[in-house]
C-alpha positions, -999 to +999 in steps of 0.1 A: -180+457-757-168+494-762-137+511-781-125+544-788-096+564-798-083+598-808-066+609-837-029+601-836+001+625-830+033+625-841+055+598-825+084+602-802+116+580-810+122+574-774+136+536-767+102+531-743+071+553-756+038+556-733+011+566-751-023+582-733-049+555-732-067+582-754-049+570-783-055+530-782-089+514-786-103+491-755-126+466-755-137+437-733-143+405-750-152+369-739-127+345-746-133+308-723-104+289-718-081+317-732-055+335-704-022+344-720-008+377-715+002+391-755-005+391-789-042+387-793-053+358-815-063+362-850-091+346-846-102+372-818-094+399-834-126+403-854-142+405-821-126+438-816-125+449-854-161+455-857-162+476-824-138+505-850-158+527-874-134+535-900-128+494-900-086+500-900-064+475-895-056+469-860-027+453-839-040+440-805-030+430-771-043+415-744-044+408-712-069+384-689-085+401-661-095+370-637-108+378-603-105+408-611-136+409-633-165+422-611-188+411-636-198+382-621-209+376-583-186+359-566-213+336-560-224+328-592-179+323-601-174+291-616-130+284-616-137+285-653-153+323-654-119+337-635-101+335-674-128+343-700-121+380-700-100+396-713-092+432-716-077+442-750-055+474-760-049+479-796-034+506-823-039+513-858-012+495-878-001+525-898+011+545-869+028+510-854+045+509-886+061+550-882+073+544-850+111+546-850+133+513-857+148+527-819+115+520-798+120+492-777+080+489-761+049+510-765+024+508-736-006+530-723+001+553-695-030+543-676-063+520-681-094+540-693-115+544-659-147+526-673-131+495-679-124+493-637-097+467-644-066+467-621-042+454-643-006+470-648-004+492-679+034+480-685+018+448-694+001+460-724+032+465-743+018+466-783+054+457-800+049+417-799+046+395-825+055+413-861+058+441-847+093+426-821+118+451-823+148+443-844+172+444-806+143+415-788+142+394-820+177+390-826+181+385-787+158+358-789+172+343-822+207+344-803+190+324-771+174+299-797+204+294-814+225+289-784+196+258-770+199+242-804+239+243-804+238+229-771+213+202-780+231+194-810+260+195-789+249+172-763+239+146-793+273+144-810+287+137-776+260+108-768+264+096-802+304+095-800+299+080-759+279+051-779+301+046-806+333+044-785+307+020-761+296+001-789+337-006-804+350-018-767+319-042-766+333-056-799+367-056-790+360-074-759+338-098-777+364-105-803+391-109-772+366-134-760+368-156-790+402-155-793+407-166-759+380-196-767+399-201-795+434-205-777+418-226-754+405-250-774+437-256-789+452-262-756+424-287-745+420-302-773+441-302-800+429-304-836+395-298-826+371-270-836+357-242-807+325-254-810+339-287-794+346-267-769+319-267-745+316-307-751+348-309-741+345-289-707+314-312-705+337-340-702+364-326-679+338-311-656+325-352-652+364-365-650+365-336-618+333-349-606+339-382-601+372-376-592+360-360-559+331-379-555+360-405-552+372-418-510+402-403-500+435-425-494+439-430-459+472-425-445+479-459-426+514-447-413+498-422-389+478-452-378+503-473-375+527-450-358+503-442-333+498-483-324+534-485-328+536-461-296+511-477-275+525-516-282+533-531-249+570-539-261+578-548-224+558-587-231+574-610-258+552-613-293+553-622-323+534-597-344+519-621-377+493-593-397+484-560-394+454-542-414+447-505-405+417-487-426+401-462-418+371-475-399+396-506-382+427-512-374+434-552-373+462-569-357+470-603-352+500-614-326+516-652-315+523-651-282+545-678-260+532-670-225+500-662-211+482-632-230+467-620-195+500-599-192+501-582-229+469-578-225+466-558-195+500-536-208+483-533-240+468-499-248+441-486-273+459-455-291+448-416-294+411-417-312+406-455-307+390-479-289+404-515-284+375-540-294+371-571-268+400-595-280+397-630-299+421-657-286+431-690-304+453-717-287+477-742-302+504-765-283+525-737-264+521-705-278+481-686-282+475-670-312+457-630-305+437-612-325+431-573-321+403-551-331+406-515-330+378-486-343+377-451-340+366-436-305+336-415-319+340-393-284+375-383-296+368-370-324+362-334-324 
């Protein structure tokens, strides 16, 4: 670990002063696990205090010299050693303090040539931290100021999207119960909504087992379509007819011989005409007629 400097001279009031390295002290220090490029930490700074005879008060920089640190092998180079040194730049504080209120930065023009460390001089800029010119901090102020406006910003908006969210959810749930309400009335009268569901309970079993119910059948289709296909050519005397919808039952008196309705008769559209039952008495034979659906009509 080494330092030096010079006596200092009389500042300039330029907006960006370089300074020989003559007139900053240097060190190398060990710092593991510590790479930021800045202000050096205060609790570092004692490393580099007791380097300076007159034991002034100092403000520091620092920068980490990584691979570029030749003082280890590059076979002996753990990934941790890359960041432990670091190469510090630092000024007495009485001369930071005469600089102008104007200067913007103060770096060294070059690295001192026993150090060996390629690192950028511009880098090593010594007006961080307390010493942040009026111009940076009030820049950075004004940046800060503008995030928390527009996060404050952002959280009045949520909060009045939520709100607005929060009063149409209650309006619609208050439309809701309104509409129960009116309902109820209408189903049942002089009941409360509570009722209500009970109610639906009720109608729901009334619907059920209304279609759970057979449909009428229509017999006059039925009975047109027999109609059609009666032999009305042969005398009869028609006496009953039954039509359902699985059967279709007729029963006819007839005077002559039933061979010749019989053979005229036909089975209508979607039927089938069942084998026929005759029943004689004196002159006239009494026919009965069975009809069913013709399963290979229907579609």
């Amino acid at each position: 670990m080494t330092a030096q400097a010079t006596p200092i001279q009389p500042t300039a009031t330029a907006d960006h002063v370089t300074w020989p390295a003559d007139r900053f002290y240097w060190s190398i220090i060990e710092a593991p696990g510590f790479s930021r490029r800045g202000e050096l930490p205060a609790g570092l700074l004692s490393d580099v205090q007791a380097d300076i005879p007159d034991a002034e008060p100092i403000h520091a920089v620092c920068v980490s010299l990584g691979a570029a640190n030749d003082r280890v092998s590059n076979e002996d180079r753990s990934p941790a050693d890359a960041a432990t040194a670091l190469l510090v730049c630092a000024a007495r504080v009485a001369d930071l303090d005469a600089l102008s209120p104007c200067v913007l930065s103060l770096t060294p023009a070059s690295i001192p040539a026993e150090f060996a460390a390629q690192v950028d001089p511009a880098s090593l800029n010594l007006l961080v931290g307390r010493f942040e010119p009026r111009p940076h901090r009030a820049a950075r102020f004004r940046r800060h100021a503008v995030v928390a406006a527009t996060v404050l910003l952002t959280t009045i908006l949520l909060s009045v999207g939520f709100h607005r969210r929060a009063q149409h959810s209650t309006a619609l749930a208050a439309t809701a119960r309104q509409a129960r309400i009116d309902l109820a009335t209408e189903i049942a009268p002089g009941k409360s909504p509570d009722s209500l569901p009970g109610v639906v309970a009720q109608l729901r079993a009334v619907a059920d087992a209304a279609t759970k119910q057979k449909p009428v059948t229509d017999a006059s289709l039925s009975r047109a379509a027999l109609l059609r296909s009666w032999p009305a050519g042969v005398p009869s005397k028609p006496q009953s007819l039954s039509i359902t919808t699985a059967r279709i039952m007729a029963s006819v008196a007839l005077d002559a011989d039933p061979a010749a309705f019989l053979s005229a008769m036909r089975a209508p559209t979607g039927w089938k005409l069942a084998e026929p039952r005759l029943n004689a008495s004196g002159s006239f034979t009494r026919l009965t007629l069975e009809l069913h659906p013709d399963e290979r009509s229907a579609p």
